[in-house]
C-alpha positions in Angstrom: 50.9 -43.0 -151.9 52.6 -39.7 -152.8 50.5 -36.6 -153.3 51.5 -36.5 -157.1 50.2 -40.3 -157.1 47.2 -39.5 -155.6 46.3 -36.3 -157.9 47.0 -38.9 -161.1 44.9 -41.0 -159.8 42.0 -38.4 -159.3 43.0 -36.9 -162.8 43.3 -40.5 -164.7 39.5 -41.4 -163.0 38.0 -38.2 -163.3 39.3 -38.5 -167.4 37.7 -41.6 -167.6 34.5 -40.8 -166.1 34.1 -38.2 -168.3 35.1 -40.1 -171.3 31.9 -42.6 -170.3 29.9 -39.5 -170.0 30.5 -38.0 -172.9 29.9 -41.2 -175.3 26.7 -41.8 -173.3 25.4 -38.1 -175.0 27.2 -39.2 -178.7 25.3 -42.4 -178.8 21.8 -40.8 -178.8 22.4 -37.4 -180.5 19.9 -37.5 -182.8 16.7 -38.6 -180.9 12.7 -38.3 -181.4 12.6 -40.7 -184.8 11.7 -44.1 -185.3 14.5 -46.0 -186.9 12.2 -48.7 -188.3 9.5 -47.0 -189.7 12.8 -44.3 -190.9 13.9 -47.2 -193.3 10.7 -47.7 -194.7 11.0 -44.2 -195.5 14.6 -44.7 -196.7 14.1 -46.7 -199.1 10.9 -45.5 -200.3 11.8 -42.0 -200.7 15.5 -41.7 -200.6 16.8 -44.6 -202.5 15.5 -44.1 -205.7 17.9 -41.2 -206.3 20.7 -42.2 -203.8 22.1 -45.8 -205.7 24.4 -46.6 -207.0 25.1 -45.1 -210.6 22.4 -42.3 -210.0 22.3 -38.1 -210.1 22.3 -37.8 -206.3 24.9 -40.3 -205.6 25.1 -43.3 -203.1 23.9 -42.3 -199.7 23.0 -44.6 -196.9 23.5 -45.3 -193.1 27.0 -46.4 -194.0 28.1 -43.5 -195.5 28.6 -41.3 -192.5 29.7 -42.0 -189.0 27.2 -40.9 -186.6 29.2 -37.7 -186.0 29.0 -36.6 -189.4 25.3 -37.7 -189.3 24.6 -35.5 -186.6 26.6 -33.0 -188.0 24.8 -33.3 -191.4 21.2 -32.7 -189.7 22.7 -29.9 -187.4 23.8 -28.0 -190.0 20.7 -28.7 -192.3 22.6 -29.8 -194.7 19.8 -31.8 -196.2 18.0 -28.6 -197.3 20.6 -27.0 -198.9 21.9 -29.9 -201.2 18.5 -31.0 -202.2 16.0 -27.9 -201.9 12.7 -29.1 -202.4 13.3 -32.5 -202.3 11.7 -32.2 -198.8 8.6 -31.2 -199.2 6.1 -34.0 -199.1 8.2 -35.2 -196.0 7.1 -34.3 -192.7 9.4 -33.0 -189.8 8.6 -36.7 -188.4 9.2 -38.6 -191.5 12.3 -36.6 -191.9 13.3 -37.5 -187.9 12.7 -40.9 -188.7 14.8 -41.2 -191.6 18.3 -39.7 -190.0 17.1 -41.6 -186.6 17.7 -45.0 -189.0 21.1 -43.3 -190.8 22.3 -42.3 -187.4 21.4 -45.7 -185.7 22.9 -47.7 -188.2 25.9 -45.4 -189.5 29.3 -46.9 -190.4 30.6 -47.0 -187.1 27.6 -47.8 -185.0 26.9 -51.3 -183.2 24.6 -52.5 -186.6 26.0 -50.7 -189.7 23.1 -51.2 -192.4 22.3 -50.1 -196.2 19.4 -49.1 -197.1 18.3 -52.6 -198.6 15.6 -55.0 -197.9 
């Protein structure tokens, strides 16, 4: 093996390993909610104004990959399209709900809606 071999080699496995590490950290970027009791709260509190046809417009799990999810919580997005909407939801509540969007987003293993 040639010394430009062997330095591919290293490069292509050391690419790889990194690859695995770094979609390891993507698939739990939002942590510390409770996806099941977060789709109780889903469709309790959330779906009334986010169906089809309504003011806020259609918003569930699907609508977002869990990028933009995390992106979306990051940025706090959810405060400054709907101020005040938030109040009567705890921090938890509010964990739980994007911990179900974010496990269940479009391009996650179980892709849901927020139906029953």
């Amino acid at each position: 093996m040639t010394r430009f071999s062997k330095v591919l080699t290293l490069t292509t496995c050391f690419g790889a390993l990194l690859g695995m590490l770094n979609t390891t950290a993507m698939s739990a970027t939002i942590e510390g909610g409770n996806a099941r009791r977060g789709k109780e709260l889903a469709i309790e509190n959330c779906r009334p104004c986010h169906i089809r046809g309504a003011e806020a417009g259609t918003m569930s799990p699907i609508s977002k990959t869990q990028r933009q999810w995390d992106r979306f919580v990051k940025k706090g997005r959810h405060y400054k399209i709907a101020p005040g909407a938030w109040e009567p939801i705890t921090e938890q509540d509010l964990k739980d709900v994007f911990q179900f969007m974010y496990d269940h987003a479009a391009d996650s293993d179980q892709p849901q809606t927020c139906g029953r």
